[in-house]
mmCIF file of the N, C-alpha and C atoms, coordinates in Angstrom:
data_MODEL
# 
_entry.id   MODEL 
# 
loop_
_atom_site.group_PDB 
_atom_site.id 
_atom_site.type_symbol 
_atom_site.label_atom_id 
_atom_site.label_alt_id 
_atom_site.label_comp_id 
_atom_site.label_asym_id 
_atom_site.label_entity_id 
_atom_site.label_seq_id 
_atom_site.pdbx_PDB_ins_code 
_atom_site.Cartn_x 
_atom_site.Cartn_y 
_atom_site.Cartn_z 
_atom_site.occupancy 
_atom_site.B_iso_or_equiv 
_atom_site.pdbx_formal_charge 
_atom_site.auth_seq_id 
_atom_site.auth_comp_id 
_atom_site.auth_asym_id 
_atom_site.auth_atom_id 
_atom_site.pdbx_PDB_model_num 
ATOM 1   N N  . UNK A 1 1  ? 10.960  7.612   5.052  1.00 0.00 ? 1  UNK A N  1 
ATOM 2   C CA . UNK A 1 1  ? 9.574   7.281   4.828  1.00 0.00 ? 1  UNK A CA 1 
ATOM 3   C C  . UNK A 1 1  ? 8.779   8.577   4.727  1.00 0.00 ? 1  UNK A C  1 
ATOM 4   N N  . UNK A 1 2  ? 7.952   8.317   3.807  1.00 0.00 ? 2  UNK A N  1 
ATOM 5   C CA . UNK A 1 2  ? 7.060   9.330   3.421  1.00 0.00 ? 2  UNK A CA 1 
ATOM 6   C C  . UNK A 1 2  ? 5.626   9.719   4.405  1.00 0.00 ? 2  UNK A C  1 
ATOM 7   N N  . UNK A 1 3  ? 5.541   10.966  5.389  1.00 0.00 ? 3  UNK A N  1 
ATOM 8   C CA . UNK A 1 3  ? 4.623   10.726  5.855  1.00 0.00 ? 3  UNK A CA 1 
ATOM 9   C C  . UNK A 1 3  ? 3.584   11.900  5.209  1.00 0.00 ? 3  UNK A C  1 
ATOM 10  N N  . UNK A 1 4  ? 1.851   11.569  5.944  1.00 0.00 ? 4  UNK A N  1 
ATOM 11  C CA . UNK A 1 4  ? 1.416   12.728  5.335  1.00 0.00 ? 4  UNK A CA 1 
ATOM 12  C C  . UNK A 1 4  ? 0.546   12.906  7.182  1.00 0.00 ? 4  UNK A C  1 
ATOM 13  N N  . UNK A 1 5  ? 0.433   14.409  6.873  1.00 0.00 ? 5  UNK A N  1 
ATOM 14  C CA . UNK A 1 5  ? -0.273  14.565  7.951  1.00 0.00 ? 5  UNK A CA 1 
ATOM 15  C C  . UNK A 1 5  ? -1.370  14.052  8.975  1.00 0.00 ? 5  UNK A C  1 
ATOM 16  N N  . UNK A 1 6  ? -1.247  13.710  10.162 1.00 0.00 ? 6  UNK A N  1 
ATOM 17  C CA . UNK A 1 6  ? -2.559  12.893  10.523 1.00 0.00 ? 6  UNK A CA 1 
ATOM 18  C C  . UNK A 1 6  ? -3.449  13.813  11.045 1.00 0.00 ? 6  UNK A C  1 
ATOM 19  N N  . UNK A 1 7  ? -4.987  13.938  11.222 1.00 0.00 ? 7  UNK A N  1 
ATOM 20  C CA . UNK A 1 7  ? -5.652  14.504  10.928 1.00 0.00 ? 7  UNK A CA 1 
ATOM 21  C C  . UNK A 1 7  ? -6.335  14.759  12.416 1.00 0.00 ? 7  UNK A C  1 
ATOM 22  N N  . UNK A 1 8  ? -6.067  13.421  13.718 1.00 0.00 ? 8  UNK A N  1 
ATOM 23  C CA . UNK A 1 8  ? -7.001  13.523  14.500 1.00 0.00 ? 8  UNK A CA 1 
ATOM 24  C C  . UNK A 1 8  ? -6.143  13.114  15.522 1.00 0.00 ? 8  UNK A C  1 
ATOM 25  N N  . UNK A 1 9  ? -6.156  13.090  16.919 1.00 0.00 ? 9  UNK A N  1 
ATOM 26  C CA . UNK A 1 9  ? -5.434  12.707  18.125 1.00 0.00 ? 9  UNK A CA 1 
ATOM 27  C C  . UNK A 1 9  ? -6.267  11.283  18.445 1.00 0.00 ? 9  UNK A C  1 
ATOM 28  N N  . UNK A 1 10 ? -5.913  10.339  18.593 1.00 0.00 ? 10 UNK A N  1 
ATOM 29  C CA . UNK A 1 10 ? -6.504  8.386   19.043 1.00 0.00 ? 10 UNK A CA 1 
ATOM 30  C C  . UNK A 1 10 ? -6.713  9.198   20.781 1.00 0.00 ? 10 UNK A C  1 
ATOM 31  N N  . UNK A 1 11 ? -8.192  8.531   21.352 1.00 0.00 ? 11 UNK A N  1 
ATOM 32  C CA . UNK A 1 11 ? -8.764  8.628   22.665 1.00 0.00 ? 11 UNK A CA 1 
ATOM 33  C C  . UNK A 1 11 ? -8.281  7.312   22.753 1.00 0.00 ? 11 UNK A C  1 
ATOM 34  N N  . UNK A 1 12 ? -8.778  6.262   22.163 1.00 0.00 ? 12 UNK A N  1 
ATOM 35  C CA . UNK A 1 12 ? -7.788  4.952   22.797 1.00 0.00 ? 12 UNK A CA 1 
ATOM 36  C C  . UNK A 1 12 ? -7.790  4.001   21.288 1.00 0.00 ? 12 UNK A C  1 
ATOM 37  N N  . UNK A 1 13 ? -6.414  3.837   21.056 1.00 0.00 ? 13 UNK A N  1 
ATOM 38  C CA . UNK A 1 13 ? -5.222  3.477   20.124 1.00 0.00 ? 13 UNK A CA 1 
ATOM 39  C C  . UNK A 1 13 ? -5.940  2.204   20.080 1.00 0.00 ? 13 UNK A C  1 
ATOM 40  N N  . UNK A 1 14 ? -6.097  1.067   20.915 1.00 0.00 ? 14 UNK A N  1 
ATOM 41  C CA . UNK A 1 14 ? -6.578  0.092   20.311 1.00 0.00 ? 14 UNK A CA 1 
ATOM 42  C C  . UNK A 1 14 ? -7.821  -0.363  20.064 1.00 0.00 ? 14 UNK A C  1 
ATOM 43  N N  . UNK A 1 15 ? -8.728  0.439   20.463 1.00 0.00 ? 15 UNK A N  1 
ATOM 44  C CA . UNK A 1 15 ? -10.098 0.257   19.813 1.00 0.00 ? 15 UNK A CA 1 
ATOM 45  C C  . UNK A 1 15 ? -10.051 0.800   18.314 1.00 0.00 ? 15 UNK A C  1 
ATOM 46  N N  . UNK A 1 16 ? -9.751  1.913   18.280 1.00 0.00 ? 16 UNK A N  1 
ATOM 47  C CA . UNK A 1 16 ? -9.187  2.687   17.141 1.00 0.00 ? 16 UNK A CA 1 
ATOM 48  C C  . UNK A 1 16 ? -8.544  1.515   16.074 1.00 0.00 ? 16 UNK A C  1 
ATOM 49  N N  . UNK A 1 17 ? -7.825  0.812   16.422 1.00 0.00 ? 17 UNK A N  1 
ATOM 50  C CA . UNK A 1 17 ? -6.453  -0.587  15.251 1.00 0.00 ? 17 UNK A CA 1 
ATOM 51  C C  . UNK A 1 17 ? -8.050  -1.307  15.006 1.00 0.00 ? 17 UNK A C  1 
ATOM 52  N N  . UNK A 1 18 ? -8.478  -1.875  16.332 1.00 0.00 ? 18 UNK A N  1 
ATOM 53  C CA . UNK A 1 18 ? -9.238  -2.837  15.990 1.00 0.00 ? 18 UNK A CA 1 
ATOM 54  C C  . UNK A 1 18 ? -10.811 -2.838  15.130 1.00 0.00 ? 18 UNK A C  1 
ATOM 55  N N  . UNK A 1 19 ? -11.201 -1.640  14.928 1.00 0.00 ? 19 UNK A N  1 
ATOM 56  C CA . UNK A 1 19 ? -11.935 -0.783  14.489 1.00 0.00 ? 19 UNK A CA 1 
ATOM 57  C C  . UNK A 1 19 ? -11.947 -0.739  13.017 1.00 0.00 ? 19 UNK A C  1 
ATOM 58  N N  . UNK A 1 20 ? -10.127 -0.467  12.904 1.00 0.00 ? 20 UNK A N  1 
ATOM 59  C CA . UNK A 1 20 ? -9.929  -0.276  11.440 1.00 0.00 ? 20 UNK A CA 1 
ATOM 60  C C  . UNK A 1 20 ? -9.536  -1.718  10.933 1.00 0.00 ? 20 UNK A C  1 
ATOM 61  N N  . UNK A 1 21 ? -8.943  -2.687  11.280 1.00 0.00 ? 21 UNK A N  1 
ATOM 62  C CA . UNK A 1 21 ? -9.171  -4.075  10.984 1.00 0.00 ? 21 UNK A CA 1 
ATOM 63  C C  . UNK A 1 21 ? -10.146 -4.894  11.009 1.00 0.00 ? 21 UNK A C  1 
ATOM 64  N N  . UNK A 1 22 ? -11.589 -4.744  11.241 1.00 0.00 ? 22 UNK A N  1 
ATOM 65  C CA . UNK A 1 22 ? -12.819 -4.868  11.462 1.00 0.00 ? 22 UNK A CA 1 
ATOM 66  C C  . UNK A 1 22 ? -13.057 -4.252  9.789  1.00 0.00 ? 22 UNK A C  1 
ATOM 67  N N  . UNK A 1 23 ? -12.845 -2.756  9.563  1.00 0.00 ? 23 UNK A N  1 
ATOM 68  C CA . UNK A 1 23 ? -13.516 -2.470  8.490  1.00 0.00 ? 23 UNK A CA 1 
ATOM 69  C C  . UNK A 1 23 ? -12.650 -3.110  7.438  1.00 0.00 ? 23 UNK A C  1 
ATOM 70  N N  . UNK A 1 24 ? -11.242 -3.164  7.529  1.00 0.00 ? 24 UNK A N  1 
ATOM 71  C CA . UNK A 1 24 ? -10.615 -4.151  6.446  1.00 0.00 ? 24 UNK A CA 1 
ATOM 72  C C  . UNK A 1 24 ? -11.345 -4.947  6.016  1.00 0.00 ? 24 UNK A C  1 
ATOM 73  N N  . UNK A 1 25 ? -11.189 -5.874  6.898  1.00 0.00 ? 25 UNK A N  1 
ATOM 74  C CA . UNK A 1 25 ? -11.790 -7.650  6.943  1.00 0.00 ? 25 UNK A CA 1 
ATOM 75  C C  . UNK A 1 25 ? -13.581 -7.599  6.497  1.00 0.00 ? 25 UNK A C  1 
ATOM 76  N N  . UNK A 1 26 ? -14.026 -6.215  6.885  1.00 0.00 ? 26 UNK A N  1 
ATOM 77  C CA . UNK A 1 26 ? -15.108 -6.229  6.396  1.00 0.00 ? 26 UNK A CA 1 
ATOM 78  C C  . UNK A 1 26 ? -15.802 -5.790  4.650  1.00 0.00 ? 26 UNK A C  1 
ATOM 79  N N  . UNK A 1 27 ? -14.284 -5.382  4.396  1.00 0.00 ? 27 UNK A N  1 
ATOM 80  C CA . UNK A 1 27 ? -14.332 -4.526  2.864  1.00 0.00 ? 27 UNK A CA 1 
ATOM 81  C C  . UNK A 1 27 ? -14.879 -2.954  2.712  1.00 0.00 ? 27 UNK A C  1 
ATOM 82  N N  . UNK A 1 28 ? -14.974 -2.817  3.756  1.00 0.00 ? 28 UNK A N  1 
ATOM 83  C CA . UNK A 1 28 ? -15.684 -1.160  3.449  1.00 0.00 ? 28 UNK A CA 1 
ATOM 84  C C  . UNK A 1 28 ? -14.252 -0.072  3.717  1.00 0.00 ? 28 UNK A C  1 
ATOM 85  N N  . UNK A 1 29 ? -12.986 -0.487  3.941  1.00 0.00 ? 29 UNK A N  1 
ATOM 86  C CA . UNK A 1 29 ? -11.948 0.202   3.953  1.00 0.00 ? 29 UNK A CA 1 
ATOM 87  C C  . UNK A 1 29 ? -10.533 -0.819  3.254  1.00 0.00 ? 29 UNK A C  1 
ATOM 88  N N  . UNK A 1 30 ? -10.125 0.007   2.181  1.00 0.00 ? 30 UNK A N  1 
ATOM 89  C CA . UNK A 1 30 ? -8.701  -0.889  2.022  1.00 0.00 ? 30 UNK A CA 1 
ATOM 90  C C  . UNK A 1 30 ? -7.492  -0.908  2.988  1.00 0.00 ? 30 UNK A C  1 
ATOM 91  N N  . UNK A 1 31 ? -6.471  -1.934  2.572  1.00 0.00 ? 31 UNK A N  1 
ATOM 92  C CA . UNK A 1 31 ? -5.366  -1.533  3.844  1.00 0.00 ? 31 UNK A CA 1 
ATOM 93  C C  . UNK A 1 31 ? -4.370  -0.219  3.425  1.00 0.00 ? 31 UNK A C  1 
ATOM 94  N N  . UNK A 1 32 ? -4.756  0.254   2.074  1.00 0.00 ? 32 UNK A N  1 
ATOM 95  C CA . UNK A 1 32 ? -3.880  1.337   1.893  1.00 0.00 ? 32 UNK A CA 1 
ATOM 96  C C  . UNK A 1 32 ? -4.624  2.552   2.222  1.00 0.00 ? 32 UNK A C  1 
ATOM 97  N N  . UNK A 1 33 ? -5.854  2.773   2.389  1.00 0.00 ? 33 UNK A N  1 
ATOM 98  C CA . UNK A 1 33 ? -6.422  3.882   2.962  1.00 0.00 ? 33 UNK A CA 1 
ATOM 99  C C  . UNK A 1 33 ? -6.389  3.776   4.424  1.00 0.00 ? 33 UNK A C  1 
ATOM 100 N N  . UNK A 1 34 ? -6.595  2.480   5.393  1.00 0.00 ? 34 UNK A N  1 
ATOM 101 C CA . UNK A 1 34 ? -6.004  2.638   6.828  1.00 0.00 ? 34 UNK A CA 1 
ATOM 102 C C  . UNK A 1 34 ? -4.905  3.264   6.813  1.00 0.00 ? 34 UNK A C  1 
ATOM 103 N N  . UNK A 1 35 ? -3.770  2.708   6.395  1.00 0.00 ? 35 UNK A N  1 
ATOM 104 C CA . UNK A 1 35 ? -2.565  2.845   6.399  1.00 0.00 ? 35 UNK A CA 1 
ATOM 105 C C  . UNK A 1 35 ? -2.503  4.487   6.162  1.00 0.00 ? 35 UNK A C  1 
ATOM 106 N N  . UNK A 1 36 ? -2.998  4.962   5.274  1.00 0.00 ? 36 UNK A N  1 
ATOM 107 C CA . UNK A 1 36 ? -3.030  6.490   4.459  1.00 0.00 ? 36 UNK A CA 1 
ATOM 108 C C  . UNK A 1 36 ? -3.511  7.836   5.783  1.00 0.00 ? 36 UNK A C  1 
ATOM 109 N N  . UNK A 1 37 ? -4.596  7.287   6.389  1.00 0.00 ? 37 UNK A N  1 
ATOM 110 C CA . UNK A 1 37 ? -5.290  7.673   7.184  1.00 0.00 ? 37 UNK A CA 1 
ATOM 111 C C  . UNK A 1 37 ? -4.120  7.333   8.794  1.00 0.00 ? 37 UNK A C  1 
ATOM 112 N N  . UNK A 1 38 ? -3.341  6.821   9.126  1.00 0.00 ? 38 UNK A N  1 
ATOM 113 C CA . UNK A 1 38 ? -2.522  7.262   9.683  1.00 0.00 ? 38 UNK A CA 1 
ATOM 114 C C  . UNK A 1 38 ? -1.149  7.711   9.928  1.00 0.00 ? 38 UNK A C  1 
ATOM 115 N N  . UNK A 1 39 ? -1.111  7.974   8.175  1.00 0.00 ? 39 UNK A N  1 
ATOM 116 C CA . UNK A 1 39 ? -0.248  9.169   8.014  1.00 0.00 ? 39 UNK A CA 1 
ATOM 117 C C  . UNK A 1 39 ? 0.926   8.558   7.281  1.00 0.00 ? 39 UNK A C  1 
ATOM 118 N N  . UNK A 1 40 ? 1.094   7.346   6.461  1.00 0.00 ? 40 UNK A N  1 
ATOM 119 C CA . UNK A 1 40 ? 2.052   6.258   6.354  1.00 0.00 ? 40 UNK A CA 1 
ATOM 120 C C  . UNK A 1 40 ? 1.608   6.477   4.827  1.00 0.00 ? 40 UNK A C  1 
ATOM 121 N N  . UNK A 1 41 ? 2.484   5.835   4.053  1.00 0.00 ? 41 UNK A N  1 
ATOM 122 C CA . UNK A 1 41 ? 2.626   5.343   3.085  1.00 0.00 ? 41 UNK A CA 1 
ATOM 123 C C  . UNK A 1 41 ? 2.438   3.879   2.684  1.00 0.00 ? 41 UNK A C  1 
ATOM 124 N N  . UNK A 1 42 ? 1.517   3.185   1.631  1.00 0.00 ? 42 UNK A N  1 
ATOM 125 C CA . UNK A 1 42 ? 1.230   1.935   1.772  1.00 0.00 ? 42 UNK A CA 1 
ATOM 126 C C  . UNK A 1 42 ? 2.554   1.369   0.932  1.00 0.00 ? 42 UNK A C  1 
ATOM 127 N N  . UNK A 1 43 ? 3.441   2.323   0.331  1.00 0.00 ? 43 UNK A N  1 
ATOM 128 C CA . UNK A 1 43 ? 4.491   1.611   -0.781 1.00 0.00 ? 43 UNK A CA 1 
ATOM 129 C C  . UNK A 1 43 ? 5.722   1.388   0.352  1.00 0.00 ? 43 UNK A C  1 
ATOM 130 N N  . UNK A 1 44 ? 5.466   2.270   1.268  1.00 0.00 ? 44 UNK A N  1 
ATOM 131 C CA . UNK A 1 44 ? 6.671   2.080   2.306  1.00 0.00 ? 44 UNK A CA 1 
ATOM 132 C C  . UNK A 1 44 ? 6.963   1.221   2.945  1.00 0.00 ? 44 UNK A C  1 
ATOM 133 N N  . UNK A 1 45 ? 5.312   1.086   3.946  1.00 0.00 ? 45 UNK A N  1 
ATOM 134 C CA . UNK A 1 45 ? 5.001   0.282   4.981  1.00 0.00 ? 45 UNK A CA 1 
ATOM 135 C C  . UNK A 1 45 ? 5.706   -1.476  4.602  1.00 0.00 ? 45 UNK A C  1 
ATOM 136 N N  . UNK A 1 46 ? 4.654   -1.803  2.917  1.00 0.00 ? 46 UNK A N  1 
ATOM 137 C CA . UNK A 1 46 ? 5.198   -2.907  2.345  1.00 0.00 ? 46 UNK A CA 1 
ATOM 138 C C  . UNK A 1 46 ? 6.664   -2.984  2.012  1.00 0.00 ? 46 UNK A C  1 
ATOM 139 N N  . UNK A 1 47 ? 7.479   -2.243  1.817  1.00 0.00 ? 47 UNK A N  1 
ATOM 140 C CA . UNK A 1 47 ? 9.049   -2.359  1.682  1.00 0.00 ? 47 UNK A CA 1 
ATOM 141 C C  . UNK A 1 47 ? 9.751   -2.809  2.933  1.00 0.00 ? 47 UNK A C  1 
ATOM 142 N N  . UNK A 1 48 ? 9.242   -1.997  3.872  1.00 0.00 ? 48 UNK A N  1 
ATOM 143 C CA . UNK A 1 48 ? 9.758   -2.365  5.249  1.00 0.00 ? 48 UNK A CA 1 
ATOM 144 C C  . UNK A 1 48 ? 9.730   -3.245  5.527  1.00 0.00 ? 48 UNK A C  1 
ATOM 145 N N  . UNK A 1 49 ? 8.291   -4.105  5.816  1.00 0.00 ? 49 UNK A N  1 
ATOM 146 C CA . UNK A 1 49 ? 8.127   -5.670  6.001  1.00 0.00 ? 49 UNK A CA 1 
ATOM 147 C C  . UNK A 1 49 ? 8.611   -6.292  5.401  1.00 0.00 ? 49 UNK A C  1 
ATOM 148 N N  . UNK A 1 50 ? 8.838   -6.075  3.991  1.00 0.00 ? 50 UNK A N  1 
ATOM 149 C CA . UNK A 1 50 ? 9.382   -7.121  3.300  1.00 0.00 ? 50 UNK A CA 1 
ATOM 150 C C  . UNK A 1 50 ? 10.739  -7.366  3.938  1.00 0.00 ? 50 UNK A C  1 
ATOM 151 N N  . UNK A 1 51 ? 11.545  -5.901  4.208  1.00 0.00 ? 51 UNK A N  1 
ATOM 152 C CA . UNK A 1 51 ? 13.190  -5.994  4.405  1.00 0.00 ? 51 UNK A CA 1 
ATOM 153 C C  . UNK A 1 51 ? 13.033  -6.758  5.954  1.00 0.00 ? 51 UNK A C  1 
ATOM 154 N N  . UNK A 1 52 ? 12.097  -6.510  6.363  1.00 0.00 ? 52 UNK A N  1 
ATOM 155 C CA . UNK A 1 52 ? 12.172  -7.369  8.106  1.00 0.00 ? 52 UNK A CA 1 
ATOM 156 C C  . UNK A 1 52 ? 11.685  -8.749  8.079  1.00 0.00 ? 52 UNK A C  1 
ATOM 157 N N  . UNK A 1 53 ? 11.291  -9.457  6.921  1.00 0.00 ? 53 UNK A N  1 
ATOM 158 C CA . UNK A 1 53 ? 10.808  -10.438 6.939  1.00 0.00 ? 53 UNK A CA 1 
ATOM 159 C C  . UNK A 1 53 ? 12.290  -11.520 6.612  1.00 0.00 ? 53 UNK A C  1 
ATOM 160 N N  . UNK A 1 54 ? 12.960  -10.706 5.509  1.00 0.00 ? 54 UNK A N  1 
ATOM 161 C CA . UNK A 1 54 ? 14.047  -11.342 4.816  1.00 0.00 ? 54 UNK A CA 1 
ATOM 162 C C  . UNK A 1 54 ? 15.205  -11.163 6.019  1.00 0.00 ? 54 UNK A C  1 
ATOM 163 N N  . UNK A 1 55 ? 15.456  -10.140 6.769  1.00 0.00 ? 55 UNK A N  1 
ATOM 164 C CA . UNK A 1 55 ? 16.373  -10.374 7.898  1.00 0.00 ? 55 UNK A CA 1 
ATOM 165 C C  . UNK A 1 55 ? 16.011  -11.271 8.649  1.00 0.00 ? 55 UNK A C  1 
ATOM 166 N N  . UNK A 1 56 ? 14.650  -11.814 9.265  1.00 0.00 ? 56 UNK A N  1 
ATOM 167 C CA . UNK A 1 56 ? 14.932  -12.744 9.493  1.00 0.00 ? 56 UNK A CA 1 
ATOM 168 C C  . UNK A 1 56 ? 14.754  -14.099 9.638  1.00 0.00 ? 56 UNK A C  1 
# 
């Protein structure tokens, strides 16, 4: 998997998730720029799930 550098250290990880699923759901962020923004690949992330969905 392809990563790219992350930019900032999380003070607390799940305000931070819930924060960025807030701006999803709100449209002012896509899920491939969350995703981008912590350092992931959005072509990856979706391959993976897919292969974990079909196992099982």
């Amino acid at each position: 998997m392809n990563r790219i550098p992350q930019g900032w250290q999380w003070v607390d990880p799940q305000k931070e998730f819930n924060a960025v699923k807030t701006a999803i759901r709100g449209g002012l962020l896509s899920r491939s720029e969350a995703i981008s923004a912590f350092g992931y690949d959005a072509e990856d992330i979706d391959r993976e799930i897919a292969a974990d969905k079909q196992r099982a």
